[in-house]
C-alpha positions in Angstrom: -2.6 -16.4 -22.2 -1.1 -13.7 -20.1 0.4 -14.2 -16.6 -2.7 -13.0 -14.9 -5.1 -14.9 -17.3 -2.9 -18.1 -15.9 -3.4 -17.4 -12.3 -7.0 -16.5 -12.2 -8.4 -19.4 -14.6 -6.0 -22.4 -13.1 -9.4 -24.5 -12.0 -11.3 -25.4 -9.7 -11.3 -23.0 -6.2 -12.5 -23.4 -2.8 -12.7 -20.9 -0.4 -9.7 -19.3 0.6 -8.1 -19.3 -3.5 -11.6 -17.0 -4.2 -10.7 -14.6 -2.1 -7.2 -14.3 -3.1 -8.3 -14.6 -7.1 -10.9 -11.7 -6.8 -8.5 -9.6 -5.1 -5.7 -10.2 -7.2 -8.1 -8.8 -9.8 -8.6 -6.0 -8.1 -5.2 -4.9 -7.0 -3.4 -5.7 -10.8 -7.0 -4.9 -13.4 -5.0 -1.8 -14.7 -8.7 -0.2 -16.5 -9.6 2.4 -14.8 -13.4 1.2 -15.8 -13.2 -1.7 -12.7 -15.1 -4.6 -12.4 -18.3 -6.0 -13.3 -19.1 -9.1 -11.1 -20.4 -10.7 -14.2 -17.0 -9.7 -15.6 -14.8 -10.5 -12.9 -16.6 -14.3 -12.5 -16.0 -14.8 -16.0 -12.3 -13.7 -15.4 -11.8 -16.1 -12.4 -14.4 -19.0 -13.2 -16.4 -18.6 -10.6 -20.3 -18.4 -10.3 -21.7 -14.5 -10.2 -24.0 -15.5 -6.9 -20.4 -16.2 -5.1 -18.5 -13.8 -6.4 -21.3 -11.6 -5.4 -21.2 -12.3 -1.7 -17.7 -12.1 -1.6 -17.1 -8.9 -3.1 -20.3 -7.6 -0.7 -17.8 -8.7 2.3 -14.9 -7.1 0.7 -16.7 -3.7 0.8 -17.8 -4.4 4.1 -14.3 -4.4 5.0 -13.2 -1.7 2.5 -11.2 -4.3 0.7 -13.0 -3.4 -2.2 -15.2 -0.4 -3.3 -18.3 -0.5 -5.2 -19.9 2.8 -6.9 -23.2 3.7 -8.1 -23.0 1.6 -11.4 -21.8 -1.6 -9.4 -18.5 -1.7 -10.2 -15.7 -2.8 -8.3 -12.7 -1.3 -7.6 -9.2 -1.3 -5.0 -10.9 -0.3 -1.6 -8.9 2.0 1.0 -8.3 -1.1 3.0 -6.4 -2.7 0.5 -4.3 0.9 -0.3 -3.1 0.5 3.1 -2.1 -2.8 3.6 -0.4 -2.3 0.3 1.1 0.8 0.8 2.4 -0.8 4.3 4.4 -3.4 2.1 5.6 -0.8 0.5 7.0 1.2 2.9 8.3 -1.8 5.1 10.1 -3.9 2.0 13.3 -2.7 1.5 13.4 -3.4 -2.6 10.2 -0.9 -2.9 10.9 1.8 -0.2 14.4 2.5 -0.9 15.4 1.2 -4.4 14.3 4.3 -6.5 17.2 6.2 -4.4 19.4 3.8 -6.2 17.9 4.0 -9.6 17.3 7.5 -9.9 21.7 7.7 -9.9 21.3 4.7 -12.3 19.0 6.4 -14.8 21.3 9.3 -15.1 24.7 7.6 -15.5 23.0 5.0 -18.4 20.6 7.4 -19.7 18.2 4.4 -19.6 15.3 3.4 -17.9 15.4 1.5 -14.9 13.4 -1.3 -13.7 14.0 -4.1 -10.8 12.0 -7.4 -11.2 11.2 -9.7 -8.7 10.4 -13.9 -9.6 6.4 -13.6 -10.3 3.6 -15.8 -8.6 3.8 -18.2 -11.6 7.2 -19.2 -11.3 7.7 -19.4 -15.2 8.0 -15.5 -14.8 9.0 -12.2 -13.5 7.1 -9.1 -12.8 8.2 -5.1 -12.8 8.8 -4.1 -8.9 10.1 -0.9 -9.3 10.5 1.8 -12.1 12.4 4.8 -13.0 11.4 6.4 -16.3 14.4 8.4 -18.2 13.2 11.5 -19.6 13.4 11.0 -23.1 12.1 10.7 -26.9 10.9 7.4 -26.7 9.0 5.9 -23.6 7.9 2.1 -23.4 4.7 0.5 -21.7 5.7 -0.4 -18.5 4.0 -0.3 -15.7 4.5 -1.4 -11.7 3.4 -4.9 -11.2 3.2 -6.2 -14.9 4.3 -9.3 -15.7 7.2 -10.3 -17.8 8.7 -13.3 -19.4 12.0 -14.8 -18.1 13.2 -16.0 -21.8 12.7 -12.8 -23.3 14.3 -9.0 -22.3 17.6 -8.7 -20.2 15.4 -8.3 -16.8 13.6 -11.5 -17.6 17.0 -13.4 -18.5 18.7 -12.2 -15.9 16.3 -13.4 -13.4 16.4 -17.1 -15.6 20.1 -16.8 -14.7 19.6 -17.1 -11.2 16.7 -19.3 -11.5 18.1 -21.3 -13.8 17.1 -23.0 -17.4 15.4 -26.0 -16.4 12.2 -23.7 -14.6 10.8 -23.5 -17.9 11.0 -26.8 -19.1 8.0 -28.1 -20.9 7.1 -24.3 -21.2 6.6 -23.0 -24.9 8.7 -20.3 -25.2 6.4 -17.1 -26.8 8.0 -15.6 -29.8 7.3 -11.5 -29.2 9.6 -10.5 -32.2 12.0 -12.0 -34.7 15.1 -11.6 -32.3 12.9 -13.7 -29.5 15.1 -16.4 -28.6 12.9 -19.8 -28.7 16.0 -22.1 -29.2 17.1 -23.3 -25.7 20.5 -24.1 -26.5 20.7 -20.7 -28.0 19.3 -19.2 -24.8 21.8 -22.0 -22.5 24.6 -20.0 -24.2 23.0 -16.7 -23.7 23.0 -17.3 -20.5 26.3 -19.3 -20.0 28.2 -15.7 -20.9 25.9 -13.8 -18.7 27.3 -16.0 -15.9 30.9 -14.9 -16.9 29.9 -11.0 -17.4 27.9 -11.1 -14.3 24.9 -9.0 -16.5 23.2 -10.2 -19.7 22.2 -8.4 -22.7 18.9 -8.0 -24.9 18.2 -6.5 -28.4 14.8 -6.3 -29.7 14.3 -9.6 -27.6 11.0 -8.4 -26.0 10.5 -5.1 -27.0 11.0 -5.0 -30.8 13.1 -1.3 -30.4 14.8 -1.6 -27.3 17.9 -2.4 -26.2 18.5 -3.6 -22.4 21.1 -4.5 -19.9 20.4 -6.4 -16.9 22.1 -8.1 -13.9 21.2 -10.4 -11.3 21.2 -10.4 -7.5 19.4 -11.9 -4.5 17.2 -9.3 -2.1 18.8 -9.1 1.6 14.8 -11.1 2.4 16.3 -14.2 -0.2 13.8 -13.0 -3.3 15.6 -13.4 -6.5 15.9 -10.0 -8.5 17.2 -8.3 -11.4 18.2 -4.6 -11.7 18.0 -3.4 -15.9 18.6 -0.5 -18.1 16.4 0.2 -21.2 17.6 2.2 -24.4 16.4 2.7 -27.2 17.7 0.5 -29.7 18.5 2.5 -32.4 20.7 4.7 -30.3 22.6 2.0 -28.6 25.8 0.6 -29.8 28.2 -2.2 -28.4 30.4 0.1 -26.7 27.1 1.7 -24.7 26.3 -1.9 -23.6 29.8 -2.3 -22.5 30.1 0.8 -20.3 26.4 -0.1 -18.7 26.6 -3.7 -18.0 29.4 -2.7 -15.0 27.1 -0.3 -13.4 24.0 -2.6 -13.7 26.7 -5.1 -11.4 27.5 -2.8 -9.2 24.1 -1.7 -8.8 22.4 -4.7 -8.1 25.5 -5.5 -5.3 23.7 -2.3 -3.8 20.3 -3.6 -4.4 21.2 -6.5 -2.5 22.1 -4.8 0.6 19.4 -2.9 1.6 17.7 -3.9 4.4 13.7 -3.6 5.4 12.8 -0.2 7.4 13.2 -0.5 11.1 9.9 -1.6 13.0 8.7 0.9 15.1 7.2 -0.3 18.6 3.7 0.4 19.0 1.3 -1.4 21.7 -2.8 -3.0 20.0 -5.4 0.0 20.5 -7.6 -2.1 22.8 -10.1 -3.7 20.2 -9.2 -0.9 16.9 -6.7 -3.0 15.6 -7.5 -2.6 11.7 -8.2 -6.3 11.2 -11.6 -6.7 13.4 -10.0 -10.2 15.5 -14.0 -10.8 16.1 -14.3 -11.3 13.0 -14.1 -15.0 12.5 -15.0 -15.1 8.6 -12.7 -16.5 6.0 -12.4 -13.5 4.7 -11.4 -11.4 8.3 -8.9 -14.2 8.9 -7.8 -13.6 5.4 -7.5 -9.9 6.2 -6.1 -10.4 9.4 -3.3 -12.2 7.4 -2.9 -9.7 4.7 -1.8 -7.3 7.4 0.7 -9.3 9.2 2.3 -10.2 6.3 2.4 -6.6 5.0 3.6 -5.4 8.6 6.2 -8.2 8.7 7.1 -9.0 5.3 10.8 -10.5 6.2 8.3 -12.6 8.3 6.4 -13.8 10.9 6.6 -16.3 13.7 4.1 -19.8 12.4 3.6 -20.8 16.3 1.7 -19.8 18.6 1.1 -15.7 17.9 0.4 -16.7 14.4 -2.8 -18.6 15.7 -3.5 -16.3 18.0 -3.5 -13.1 15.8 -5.2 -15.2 13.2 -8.1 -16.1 15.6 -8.8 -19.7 14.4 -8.0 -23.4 15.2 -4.5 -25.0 14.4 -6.5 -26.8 11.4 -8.2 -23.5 9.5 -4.8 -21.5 10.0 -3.1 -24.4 8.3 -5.4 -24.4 5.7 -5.2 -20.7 5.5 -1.4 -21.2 5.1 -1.5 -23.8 2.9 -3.6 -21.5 0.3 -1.4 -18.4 1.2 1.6 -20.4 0.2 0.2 -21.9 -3.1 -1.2 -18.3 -4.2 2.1 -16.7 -3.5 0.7 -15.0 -0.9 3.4 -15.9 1.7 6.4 -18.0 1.3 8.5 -20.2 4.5 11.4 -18.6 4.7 14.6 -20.6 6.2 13.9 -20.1 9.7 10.2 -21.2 9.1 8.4 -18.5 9.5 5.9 -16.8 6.7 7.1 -14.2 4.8 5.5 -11.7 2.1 5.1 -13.8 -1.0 5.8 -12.6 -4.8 2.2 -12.4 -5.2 1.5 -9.5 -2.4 4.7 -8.1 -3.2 3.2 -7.5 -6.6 0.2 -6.4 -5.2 2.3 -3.8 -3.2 3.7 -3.0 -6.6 1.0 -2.3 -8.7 -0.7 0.3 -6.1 1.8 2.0 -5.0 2.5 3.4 -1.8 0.0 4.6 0.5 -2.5 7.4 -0.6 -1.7 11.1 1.2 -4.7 10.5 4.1 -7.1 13.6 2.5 -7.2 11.1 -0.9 -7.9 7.9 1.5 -10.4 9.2 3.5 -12.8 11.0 1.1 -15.2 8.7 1.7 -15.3 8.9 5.4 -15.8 13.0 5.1 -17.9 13.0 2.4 -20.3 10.8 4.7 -19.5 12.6 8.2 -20.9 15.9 6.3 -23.3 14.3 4.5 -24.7 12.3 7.7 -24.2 15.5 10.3 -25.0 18.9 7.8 -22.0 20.3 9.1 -19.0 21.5 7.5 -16.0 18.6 8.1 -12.5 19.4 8.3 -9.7 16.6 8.2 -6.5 17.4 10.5 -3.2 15.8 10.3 -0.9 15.4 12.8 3.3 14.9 11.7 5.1 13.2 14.3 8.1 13.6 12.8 7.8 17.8 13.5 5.3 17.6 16.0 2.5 19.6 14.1 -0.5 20.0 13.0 -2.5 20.6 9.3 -5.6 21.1 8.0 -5.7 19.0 4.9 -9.3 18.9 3.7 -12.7 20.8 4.3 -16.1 19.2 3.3 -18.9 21.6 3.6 -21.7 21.1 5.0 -25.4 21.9 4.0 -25.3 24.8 6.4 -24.2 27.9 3.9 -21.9 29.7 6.7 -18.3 29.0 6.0 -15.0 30.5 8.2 -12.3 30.1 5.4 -11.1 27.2 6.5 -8.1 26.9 4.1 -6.9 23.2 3.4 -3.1 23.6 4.2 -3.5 26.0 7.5 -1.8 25.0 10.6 -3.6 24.0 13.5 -2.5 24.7 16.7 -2.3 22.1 18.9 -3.6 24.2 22.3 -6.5 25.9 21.0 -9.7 24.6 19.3 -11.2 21.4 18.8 -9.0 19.9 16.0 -5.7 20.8 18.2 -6.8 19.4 21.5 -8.7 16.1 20.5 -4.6 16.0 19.0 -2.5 17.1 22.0 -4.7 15.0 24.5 -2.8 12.0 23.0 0.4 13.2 22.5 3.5 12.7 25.1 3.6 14.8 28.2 6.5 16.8 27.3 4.9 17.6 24.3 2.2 19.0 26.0 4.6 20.9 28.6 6.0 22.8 25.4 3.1 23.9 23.7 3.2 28.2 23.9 -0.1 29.0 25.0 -0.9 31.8 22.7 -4.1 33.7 22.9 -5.7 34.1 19.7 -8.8 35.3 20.3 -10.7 36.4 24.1 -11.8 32.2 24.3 -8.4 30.5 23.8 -7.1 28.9 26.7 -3.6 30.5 28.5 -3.8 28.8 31.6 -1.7 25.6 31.7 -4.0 23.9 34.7 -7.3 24.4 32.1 -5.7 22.8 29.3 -4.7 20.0 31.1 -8.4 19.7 32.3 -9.7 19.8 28.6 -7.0 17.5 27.7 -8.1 15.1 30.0 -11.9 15.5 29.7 -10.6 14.6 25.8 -9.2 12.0 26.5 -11.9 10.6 29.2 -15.3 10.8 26.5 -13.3 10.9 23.6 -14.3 14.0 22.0 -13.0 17.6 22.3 -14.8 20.9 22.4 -13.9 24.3 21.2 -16.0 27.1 22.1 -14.7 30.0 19.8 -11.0 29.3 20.6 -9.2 29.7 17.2 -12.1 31.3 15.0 -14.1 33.6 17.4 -17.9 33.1 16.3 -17.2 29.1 15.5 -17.8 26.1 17.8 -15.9 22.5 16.8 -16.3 19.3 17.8 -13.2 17.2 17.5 -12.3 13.3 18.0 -9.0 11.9 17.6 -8.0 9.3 14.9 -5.0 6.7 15.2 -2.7 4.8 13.3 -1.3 1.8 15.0 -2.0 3.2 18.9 0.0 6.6 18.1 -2.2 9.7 17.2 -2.4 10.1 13.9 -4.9 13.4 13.7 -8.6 13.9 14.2 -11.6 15.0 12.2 -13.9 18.2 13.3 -17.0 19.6 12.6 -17.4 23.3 12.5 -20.6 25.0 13.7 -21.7 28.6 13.9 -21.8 29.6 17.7 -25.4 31.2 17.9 -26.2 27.4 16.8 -24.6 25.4 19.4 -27.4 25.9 22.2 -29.6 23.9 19.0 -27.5 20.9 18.9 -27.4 17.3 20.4 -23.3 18.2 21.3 -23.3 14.6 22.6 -25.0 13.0 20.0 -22.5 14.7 17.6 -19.5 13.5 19.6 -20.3 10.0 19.4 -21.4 10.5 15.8 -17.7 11.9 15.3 -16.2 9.5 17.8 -17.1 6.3 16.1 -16.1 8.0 12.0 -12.9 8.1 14.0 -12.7 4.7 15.1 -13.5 3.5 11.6 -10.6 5.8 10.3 -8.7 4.1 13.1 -9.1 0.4 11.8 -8.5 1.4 8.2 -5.3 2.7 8.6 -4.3 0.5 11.6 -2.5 -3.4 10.7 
């Protein structure tokens, strides 16, 4: 039975543990063919009636998605709380920095483990795949055995021997070591070395060198090298094991990514707080955790954020700590558990925004006619970029080029942008003409920017592309503008349209683009 066979058939669930079993499922199934909900019951021993209505609530919340041939799959919602993890833990934003060096100095492959959910186990955080003739099966977010392979026994170092007590020790090759004396003495040297040592152990023809260390958050962790086994003598072991220890002494000193301050969007906070399901508290957690990992505070603005009574946020707790959702962490509070942070692991970081938001333009274009444009804003260079075009049923198209830059003072897409952006942004913008309709006087712009901002929509009346009228509303990510989507529309057509009808159409495809990407 693997690791993720143990979790998902460990009996009898209520509530809460079906929630965190069917996504588990859906964040670590590594077929691309999905789920089945007769499948996926079978998998976590549940009725297909409940599992059912659970997964319909997950899609609701674009947890999960569902295609044409019911299956189930990873929704966007899930990518971003993820991919949030990802960026904000320290281990999986900045280690591959650290490994990449690594992989060139050992000629190896690189991997950092983490403890697993199951605490009888480890699982793959982070890889770095040397170029090479030989490449092994490994894959973000796997599972792997702490008695067997140097990443596993290095973990078991740390952990200690008696964690797998009353454990049968799986045999994957003829140099497995089952014999716990044999692996106490393994691991006795490994202490003195400060790295342990693994030949054909796990994988049959590989050779691997691993060393311990503790995360800056207090996870325990291994840093590894993988050779082949056939080109790896003594002497290579001896030269890598040093660099695995100094490795994992840099490993441990990273430190998470600095919070940036943003203030609640008045009601588009990603996690609906109206919601008062199990599953939108559950969410609601998901996303703290994932914002917070190093953790969050269990009084007061835990209850409040969660939305519930002192009694269902226990319980919630209770079954986030048991999953290995969320652990205490010294100081009380609830950190990111080894469960999300596999989760974070097996997806990855966060889609680019034209991959996450297919859906949302594919329906825009499908539910208006018109052609749909996606712009992006960068904060970090203060500019604009059409990413994605979805054309519409109408057949006149303006060579709108995915990867064109929008300026921000001209046209729909640029001014539903600028409206939110900081005054002194604003103040710099040139104000170029580029065709007889673009706005150069500083006074107007302000008034657009401000009508903008006051319905929530912008127009542009042949600004950028002289025979096109757009329609434009703003999208955000955490209360800081994050781009805006458009619709594109012939001039001689616009005295034909409902213009306010559109804009609210458009306005609320941005607010739903707003709560998926905002935690």
């Amino acid at each position: 039975m693997t690791g993720d066979d143990a979790y998902r058939n460990a009996g009898p669930i209520a509530g809460n543990d079906r929630i965190v079993r069917i996504l588990d499922a859906l964040a670590t199934q590594q077929s691309p063919n999905g789920w089945g909900v007769r499948e996926l019951a079978g998998a976590i021993g549940e009725t297909r009636s409940t599992v059912n209505r659970l997964l319909q609530g997950m899609v609701e919340r674009r947890l999960a998605d569902v295609d044409s041939t019911a299956t189930y799959r990873t929704g966007p919602r899930l990518r971003v709380i993820a991919g949030r993890l990802h960026e904000r833990y320290p281990i999986l934003s900045q280690a591959p920095g650290v490994m990449a060096e690594l992989a060139a100095r050992c000629e190896a492959t690189i991997m950092v483990v983490l403890r697993g959910p199951q605490p009888t186990t480890g699982f793959l955080a982070v890889l770095h795949e040397h170029d090479g003739p030989v490449r092994y099966h490994l894959t973000p977010g796997m599972i792997l055995p702490l008695h067997a392979g140097a990443a596993g026994k290095a973990l078991l170092s740390s952990i200690g021997l008696d964690v797998l007590d009353g454990v049968e020790l799986q045999r994957f090759g003829e140099d497995t070591i089952v014999d716990r004396e044999q692996l106490a003495a393994d691991l006795a040297e490994a202490e003195t070395a400060g790295y342990v040592t693994s030949v054909g152990q796990h994988i049959p023809l590989a050779a691997g060198v691993a060393a311990p260390f503790q995360t800056a958050m207090g996870e325990t962790a291994a840093v590894s090298a993988t050779r082949p086994r056939y080109s790896t003598s003594d002497e290579d072991i001896a030269k890598i094991g040093p660099l695995l220890r100094d490795a994992a002494a840099a490993l441990g000193e990273l430190n998470g990514v600095e919070k940036p301050e943003h203030p609640r969007s008045n009601g588009l906070n990603g996690s609906d707080e109206a919601d008062t399901t199990a599953l939108g508290r559950f969410e609601r957690l998901l996303a703290m955790l994932a914002d917070n990992p190093g953790g969050v505070s269990s009084g007061i603005g835990l209850l409040s954020r969660i939305g519930a009574s002192p009694s269902t946020v226990a319980r919630l707790r209770a079954t986030a700590e048991t999953s290995a959702i969320a652990r205490t962490t010294d100081e009380g509070d609830l950190a990111a558990g080894p469960l999300l942070l596999r989760w974070a692991a097996a997806l990855g970081p966060r889609p680019p925004l034209p991959d996450l938001l297919t859906e949302d333009l594919t329906r825009l274009a499908a539910t208006t006619g018109e052609t749909t444009a996606l712009t992006v804003f960068d904060r970090a260079t203060n500019t604009a970029v059409l990413t994605t075009v979805v054309p519409g049923q109408n057949p006149v198209h303006y060579g709108l080029a995915a990867g064109s830059p929008i300026p921000l003072h001209a046209g729909a897409a640029g001014k539903a942008i600028l409206a939110h952006c900081t005054p002194e942004l604003i103040e710099e913008q040139t104000l170029e003409p580029l065709t007889a309709n673009t706005t150069t006087e500083r006074d107007e712009l302000e008034r657009d920017l401000a009508l903008v901002r006051d319905r929530g929509w912008a127009e542009g009346d042949g600004e950028r592309i002289p025979d096109a009228f757009g329609i434009a509303a703003p999208f955000f990510e955490d209360a800081r503008i994050a781009g805006s989507v458009t619709l594109t529309i012939p001039r001689y057509r616009k005295d034909e349209l409902d213009i306010a009808g559109l804009g609210t159409t458009l306005t609320q495809a941005a607010a739903r683009i707003t709560r998926l990407l905002t935690l």
